[in-house]
C-alpha positions in Angstrom: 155.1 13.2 189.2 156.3 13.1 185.5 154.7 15.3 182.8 153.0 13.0 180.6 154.8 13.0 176.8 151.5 12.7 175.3 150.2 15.8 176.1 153.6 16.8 174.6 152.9 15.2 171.3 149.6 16.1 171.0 150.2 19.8 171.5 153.0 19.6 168.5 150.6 17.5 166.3 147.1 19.8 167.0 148.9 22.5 166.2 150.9 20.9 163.2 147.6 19.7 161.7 145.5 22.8 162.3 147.8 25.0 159.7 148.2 21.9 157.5 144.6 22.2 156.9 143.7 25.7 157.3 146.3 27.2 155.0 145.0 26.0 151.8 141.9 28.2 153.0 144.1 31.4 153.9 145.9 31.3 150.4 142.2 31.2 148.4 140.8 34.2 151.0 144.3 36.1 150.8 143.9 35.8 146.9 140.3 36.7 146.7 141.1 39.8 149.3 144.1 40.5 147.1 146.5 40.0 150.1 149.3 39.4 148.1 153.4 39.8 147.4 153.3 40.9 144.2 156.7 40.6 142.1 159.3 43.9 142.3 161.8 45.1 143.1 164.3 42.5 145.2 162.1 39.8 144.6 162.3 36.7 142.5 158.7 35.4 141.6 157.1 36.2 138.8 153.6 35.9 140.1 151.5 37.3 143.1 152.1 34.7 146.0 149.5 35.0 149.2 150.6 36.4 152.2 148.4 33.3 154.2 151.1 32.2 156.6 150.7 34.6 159.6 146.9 33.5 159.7 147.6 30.1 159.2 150.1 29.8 161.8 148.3 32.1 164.0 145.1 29.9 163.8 147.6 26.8 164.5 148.4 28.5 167.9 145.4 30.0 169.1 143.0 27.2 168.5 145.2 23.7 170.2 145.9 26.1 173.3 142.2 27.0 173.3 141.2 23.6 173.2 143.7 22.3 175.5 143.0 25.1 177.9 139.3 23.6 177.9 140.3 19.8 178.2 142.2 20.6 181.1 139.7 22.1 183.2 137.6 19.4 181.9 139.8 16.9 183.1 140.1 15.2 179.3 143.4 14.9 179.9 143.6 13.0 183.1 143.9 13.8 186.8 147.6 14.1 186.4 147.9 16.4 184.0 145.4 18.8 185.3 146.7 19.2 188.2 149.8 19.9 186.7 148.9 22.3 183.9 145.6 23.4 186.5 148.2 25.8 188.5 150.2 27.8 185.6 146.7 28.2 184.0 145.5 30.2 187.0 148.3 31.6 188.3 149.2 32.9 185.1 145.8 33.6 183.4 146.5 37.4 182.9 149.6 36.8 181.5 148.1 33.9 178.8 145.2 35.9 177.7 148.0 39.4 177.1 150.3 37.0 175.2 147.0 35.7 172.9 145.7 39.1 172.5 149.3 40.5 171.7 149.6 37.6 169.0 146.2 38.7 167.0 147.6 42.3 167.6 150.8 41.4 165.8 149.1 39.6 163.2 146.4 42.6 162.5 149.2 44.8 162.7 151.4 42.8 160.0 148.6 42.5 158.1 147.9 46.2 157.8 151.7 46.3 157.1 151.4 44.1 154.1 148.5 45.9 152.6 149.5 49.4 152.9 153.3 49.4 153.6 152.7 51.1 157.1 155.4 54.2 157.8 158.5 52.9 160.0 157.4 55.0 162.6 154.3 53.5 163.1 154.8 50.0 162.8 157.1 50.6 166.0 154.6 52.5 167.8 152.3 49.7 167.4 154.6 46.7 167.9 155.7 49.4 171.4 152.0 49.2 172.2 151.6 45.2 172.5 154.8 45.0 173.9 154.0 47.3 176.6 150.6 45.2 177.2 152.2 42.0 177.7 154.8 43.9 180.3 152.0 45.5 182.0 150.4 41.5 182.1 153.4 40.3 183.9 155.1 39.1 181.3 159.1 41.0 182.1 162.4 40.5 182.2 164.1 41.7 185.6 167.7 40.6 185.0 168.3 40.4 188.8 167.3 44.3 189.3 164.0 44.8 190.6 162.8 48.0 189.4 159.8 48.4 187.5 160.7 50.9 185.4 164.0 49.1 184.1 162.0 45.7 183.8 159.2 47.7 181.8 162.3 49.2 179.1 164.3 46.5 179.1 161.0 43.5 178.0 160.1 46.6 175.5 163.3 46.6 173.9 163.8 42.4 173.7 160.4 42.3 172.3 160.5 44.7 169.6 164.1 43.6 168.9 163.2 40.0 168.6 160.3 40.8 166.5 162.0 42.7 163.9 165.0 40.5 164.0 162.7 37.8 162.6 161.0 40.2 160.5 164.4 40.8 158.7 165.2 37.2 158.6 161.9 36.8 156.3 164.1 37.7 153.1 163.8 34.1 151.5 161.5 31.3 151.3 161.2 29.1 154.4 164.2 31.0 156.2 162.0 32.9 159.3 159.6 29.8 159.6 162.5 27.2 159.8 164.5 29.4 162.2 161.2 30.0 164.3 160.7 26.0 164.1 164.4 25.6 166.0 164.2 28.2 168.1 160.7 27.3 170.0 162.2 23.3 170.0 165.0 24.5 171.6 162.8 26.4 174.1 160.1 23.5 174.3 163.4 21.1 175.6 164.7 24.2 177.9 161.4 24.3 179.4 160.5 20.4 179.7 163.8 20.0 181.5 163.2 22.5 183.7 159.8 21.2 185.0 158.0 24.3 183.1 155.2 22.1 181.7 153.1 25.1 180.4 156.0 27.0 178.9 157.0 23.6 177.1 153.7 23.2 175.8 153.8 27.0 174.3 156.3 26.7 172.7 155.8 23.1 171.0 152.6 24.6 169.7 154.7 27.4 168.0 157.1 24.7 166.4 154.3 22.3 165.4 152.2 25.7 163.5 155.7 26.7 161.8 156.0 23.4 160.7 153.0 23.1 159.2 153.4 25.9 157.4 156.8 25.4 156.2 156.3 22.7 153.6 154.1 25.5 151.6 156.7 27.7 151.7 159.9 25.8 151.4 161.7 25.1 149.4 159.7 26.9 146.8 156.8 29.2 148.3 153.2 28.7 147.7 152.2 30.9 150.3 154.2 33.8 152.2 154.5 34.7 156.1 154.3 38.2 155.0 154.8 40.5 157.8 151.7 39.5 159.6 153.9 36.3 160.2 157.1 37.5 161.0 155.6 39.3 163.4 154.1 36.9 165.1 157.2 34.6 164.8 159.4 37.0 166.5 156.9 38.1 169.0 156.3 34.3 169.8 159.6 33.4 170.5 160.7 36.7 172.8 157.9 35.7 174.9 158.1 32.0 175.2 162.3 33.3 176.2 160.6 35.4 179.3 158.3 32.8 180.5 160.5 30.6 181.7 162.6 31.0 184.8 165.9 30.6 183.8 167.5 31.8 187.0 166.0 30.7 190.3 166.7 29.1 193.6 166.3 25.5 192.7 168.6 27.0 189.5 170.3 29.4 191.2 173.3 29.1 187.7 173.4 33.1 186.6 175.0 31.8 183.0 171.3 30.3 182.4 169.9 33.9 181.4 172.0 33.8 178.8 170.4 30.4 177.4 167.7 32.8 175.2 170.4 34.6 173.6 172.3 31.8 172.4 168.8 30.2 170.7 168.2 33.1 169.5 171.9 34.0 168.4 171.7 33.5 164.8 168.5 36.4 163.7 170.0 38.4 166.7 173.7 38.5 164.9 172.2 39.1 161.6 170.2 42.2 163.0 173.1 43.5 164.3 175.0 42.9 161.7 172.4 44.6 158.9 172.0 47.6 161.0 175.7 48.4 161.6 176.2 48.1 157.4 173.2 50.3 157.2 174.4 52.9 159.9 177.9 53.1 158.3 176.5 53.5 154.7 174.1 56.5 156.2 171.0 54.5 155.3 167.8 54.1 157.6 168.1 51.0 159.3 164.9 49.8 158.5 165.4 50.0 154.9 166.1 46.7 153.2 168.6 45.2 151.3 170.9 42.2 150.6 173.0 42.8 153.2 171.7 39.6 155.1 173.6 36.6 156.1 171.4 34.6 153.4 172.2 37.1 150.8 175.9 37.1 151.5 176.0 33.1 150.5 174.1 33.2 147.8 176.5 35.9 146.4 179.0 33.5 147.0 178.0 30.7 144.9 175.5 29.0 147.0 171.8 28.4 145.8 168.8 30.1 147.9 168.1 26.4 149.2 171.4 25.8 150.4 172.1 29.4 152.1 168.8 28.7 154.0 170.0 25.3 155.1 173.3 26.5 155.9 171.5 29.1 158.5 169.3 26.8 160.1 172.2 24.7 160.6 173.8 27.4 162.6 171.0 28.1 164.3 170.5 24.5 165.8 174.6 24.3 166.8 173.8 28.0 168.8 170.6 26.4 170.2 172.0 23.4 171.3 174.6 25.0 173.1 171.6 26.3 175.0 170.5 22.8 176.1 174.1 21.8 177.1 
């Protein structure tokens, strides 16, 4: 029995459409709350941009799955497709409702972040926190050695590295929400190959909120992701890469587990990269600066559009290695 590509579509579309129209709202409520980037110090507007993205794309998410969720135990969607969404929705309930409450923790935690500058130490203990929640849900990495303490440490350290690799890549307009965009495709066709019908349609409701977001923030920004959305773009995308089940008997190909890596290859490189410079030069990695793969174009001649192309270009090549 084939998934139906409908239900495909239409989870990519709701979610598309849901930040198309709600973001508009976000941006007057983020200025009337004074949620704001205001111009400084690295930073090239002139004027206070909105920091609407994370709740638009967060709303973009939440509400298609919520209403999905309720037409298939309602059977809107057909016999078919109940039956074969009906299983993963109750077999991994738990784990669904930790990886919802882990995005609004994300987003409340970036939010916090972008109104108060949070100290370094406690942005980690609180992205640590949801982290450890969605582990203790069932949400883990084993990497073939099934110990629970080693699967707890090592889904703690994908998840906050993932996270704050995205949260560095948000360092010019449209690069974190274009990157998100391919990396959850390149998942959503992982997944759909696979037979992972739930996974799939996860992750094509992250690409379809991204997208909608992106045209107000590329290629000139109307509205920011802030850190409320970088967040929740990186903390998307590490968990759609542990849902699926890369290695198993009917795929019994080890090389698969490294299928998230190479989507993922392009913020994961940068990171390293940044922090190495950093470590050398005796800074705190956590401190910014223009040490970034985007930066280092744009210091050689390219324009901020085209250094943002030229990285989602690399990251599709990298991600579709990951389909071949």
């Amino acid at each position: 029995m084939s998934f139906p590509f409908n239900a495909y579509l239409l989870a990519f579309l709701s979610a598309w459409f849901t930040t198309s129209i709600t973001l508009p709202l976000w941006r007057k409520w983020c200025l009337r709350a004074g949620l704001v980037d205001d111009p400084g110090h690295r930073k090239i507007h002139d004027a206070p941009v909105p920091l609407a993205g994370g709740l638009a794309v967060l709303a973009g998410i939440a509400a298609p799955l919520a209403g999905g969720a309720i037409a298939v135990k309602s059977g809107l969607l057909g016999i078919n497709t109940a039956n074969l969404l009906g299983y993963g929705l109750s077999r991994r309930a738990v784990e669904l409702i930790a990886i919802l409450f882990g995005a609004l923790g994300m987003v409340a935690l970036g939010c916090w972040d972008d109104r108060h500058e949070l100290r370094p130490a406690v942005k980690f203990s609180g992205q640590s926190l949801i982290a450890l929640l969605v582990a203790a849900a069932g949400v883990r990495i084993t990497l073939f050695v099934h110990n629970a303490l080693f699967s707890y440490v090592i889904t703690l350290l994908w998840i906050l590295t993932v996270t704050n690799a995205f949260n560095f890549m948000d360092n010019m307009d449209g690069l974190c929400a274009g990157l998100g965009v391919i990396a959850a495709s390149c998942f959503a066709l992982i997944a759909a190959a696979a037979g992972q019908y739930l996974v799939a349609l996860i992750a094509l409701v992250g690409a379809g909120a991204l997208l909608g977001f992106l045209p107000y923030n590329f290629p000139k920004a109307g509205a920011f992701l802030g850190d409320a959305g970088s967040h929740l773009v990186g903390y998307l995308l590490a968990v759609i890469a542990i849902l699926p089940h890369f290695y198993s008997r009917k795929n019994p190909e080890v090389l698969a587990v490294f299928k998230p890596l190479l989507v993922l290859a392009v913020p994961l490189i940068d990171l390293v990269w940044v922090v190495m410079i950093r470590w050398k030069s005796g800074k705190p990695f956590y401190l910014g600066d223009n040490n970034h793969l985007s930066h280092r174009l744009v210091r050689r001649g390219w324009s901020r559009t085209g250094a943002v192309l030229w990285v989602w270009l690399m990251a599709a090549v990298t991600g579709s290695l990951a389909l071949l």
